[in-house]
N, C-alpha and C positions, 0 to 999 in steps of 0.2 A: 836795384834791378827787379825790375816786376817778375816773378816766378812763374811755369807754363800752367802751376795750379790756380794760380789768381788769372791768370790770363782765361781760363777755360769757366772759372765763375762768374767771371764778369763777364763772357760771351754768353753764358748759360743766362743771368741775370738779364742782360739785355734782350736777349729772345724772348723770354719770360715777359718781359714787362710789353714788348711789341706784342705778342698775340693776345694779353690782358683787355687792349685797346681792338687788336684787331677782327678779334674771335668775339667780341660781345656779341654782336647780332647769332650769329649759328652756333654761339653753346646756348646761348637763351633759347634758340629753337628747338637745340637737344634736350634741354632742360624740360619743355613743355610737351615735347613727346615721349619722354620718360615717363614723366609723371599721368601723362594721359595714359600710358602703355599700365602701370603703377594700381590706377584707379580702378580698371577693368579687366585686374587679375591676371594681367597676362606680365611678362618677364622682356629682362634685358641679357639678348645672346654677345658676347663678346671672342673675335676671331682672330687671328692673327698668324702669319707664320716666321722660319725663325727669331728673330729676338723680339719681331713685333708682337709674339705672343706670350709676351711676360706683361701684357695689358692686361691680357685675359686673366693669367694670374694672379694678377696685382687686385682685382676687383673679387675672386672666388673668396668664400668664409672666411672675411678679412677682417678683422678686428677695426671695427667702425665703419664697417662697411656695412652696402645694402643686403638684405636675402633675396632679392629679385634675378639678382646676377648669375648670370651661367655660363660658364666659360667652356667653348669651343677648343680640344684639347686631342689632337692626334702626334702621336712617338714621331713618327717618320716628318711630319713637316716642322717638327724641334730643332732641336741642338744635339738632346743628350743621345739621341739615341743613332747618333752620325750626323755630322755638321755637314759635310760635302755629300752625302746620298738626301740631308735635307735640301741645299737648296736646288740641287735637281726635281726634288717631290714637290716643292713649293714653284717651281715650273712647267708642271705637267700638268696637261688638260684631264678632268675628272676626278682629281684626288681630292676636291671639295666637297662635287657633289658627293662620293662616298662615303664622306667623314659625315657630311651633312646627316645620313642616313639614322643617325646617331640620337637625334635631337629633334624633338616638336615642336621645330620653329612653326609659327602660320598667322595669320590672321591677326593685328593688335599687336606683334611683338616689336619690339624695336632690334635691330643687330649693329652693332659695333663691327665693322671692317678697319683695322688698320693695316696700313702697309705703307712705310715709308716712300719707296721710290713708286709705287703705287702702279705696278706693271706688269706683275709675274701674275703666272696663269691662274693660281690657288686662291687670292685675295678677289680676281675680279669674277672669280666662279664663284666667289659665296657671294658676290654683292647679288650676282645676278639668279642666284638660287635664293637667297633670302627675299627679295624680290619678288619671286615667281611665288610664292608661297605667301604673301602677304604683309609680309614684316618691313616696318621701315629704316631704312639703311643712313646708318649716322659713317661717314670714312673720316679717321685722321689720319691724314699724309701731307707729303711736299709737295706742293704743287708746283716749284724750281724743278725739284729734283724732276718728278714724274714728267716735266715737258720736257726735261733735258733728255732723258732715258725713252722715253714712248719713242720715239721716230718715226709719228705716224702711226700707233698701234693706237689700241683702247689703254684708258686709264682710269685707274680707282675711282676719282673725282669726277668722274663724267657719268658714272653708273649710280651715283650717292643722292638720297632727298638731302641730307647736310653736309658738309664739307669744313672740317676744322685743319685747316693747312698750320703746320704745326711749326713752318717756318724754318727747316732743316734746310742746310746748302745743299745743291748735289755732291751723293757720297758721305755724307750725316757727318763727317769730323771735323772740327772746324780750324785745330791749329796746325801752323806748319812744324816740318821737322828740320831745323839746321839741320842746310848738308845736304839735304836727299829734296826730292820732289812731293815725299811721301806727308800725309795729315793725321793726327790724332786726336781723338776728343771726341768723340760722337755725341751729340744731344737728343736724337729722336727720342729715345725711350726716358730722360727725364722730362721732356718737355708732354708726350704722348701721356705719362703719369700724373703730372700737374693738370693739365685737360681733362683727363676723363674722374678726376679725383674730386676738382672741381666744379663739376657738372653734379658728379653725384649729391656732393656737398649740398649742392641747392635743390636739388631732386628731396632729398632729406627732409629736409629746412620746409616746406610745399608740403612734402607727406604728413608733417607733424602737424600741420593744420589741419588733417580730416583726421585726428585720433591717434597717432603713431605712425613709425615709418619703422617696417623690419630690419630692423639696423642689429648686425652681431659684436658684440660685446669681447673683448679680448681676454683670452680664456684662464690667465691669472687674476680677473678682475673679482669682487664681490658678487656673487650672483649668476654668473657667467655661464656654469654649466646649467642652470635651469632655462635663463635666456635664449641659449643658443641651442640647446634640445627640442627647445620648443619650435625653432625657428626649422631648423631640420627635417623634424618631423614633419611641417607645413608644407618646405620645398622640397624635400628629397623626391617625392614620386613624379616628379618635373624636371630634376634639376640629375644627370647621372653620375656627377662628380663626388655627390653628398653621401 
C-alpha cells in the first residue's frame, strides 16, 4: 500500500519535473534579468507575504547563496507575529506601499513578488510599486489557483514582466483526507524554493564568467568569516537586513 508520504513526493516529483519542461523559457528570462540587474550593481528585492515569504528568506545570507539578495521582510504580513491579523494585513490596501518605504528599490533592480493564489492586496501593491519605481518584476504563483480565486479582480500574473507559474492546484495541497472533504500537502513553497534556487544557480554560473559572483560561504566552512565579512561590508549599506 503506497503510503500519504510517498503519495505526496511523487506529486511533489512530478510537479517538479512539469515546470523543469514548462518554466524553461521564463526562468531563462529571469535568469538574463538578474544577471543584467548583477552587472550594473544594482540588486534582487524578494517579497512575499505569509508563507510566500520564506522565499524571501530562503534567498537572505544563505550559505551558497547570492549577496545581491534582499529580502523584503515586514512582522505584521508574517506568521510569527499573528497568523490571522496576517492574513488580514496581507489584504489591506497600502501595507505594501509602507513596507516599501523601507527599501531603495529603483531603477535596474529586479523584484521577486510571490504570491501563490496571486490576489491579495499586499503582493499586487508591490508588483505595482516596484514597478512605478523602475524595477523589473519576476511573480511566482498559480496561475490555476489565481483564475480560480480572482473572480474578475486583478492578479499577480497580469501586473508581472515574468511569470513562473509554479504549478500549485487551487488551495496549494494536493492529497486528500479519507473521510472528510478536507487536502493536505501543500507544495507552493517547495516547488517556489526549487525555482528561485534555480534561477540563482545559473545567475551564479553567468556571474562567474566576468570574474566572480558574491556568493556567501556557509559560516562553519574554511574561510567563511573573512568571505562573508567582506561580502557584508559591500552589501549592508543597501541591503537593511544585514
Amino acid at each position: 500500500m503506497t503510503t500519504a508520504s510517498d503519495r505526496y513526493l511523487s506529486e511533489l516529483i512530478e510537479r517538479l519535473q512539469t515546470i523543469r519542461t514548462a518554466l524553461a523559457d521564463p526562468m531563462a528570462d529571469a535568469v538574463d534579468a538578474i544577471v543584467e540587474a548583477a552587472r550594473s550593481d544594482h540588486r534582487l528585492f524578494v517579497f512575499g507575504t505569509g508563507h510566500s515569504h520564506m522565499l524571501a528568506e530562503e534567498v537572505h545570507y544563505r550559505a551558497g547563496g547570492l549577496a545581491i539578495t534582499v529580502p523584503i521582510l515586514a512582522g505584521p504580513t508574517m506568521l510569527h507575529e499573528g497568523a490571522v491579523a496576517g492574513t488580514q494585513y496581507e489584504r489591506t490596501v497600502g501595507i505594501a506601499r509602507a513596507v516599501f518605504e523601507r527599501y531603495t528599490i529603483g531603477e535596474g533592480d529586479v523584484l521577486f513578488v510571490i504570491s501563490n493564489s496571486g490576489v491579495n492586496a499586499a503582493p499586487l501593491e508591490a508588483a505595482r510599486a516596484g514597478r512605478e519605481r523602475g524595477a523589473k518584476i519576476i511573480a511566482i504563483t498559480s496561475k490555476s489557483y489565481s483564475t480560480a480565486a480572482a473572480k474578475g479582480g486583478d492578479r499577480l500574473m497580469d501586473l508581472a514582466d515574468i511569470v513562473l507559474d509554479n504549478n500549485a492546484p487551487p488551495g496549494d495541497a494536493v492529497l486528500d483526507v479519507p473521510g472528510s472533504e478536507l487536502k493536505v500537502a501543500p507544495v507552493s513553497t517547495a516547488i517556489g524554493v526549487a525555482i528561485i534556487n534555480a534561477i540563482l544557480a545559473e545567475v551564479a554560473t553567468r556571474l562567474a564568467g566576468d570574474g566572480g559572483a558574491p556568493i556567501y560561504l556557509s559560516a562553519n566552512m574554511p574561510g567563511a568569516d573573512d568571505i562573508n565579512r567582506k561580502l557584508v561590508e559591500r552589501f549592508r549599506p543597501r541591503n537593511p537586513h544585514l
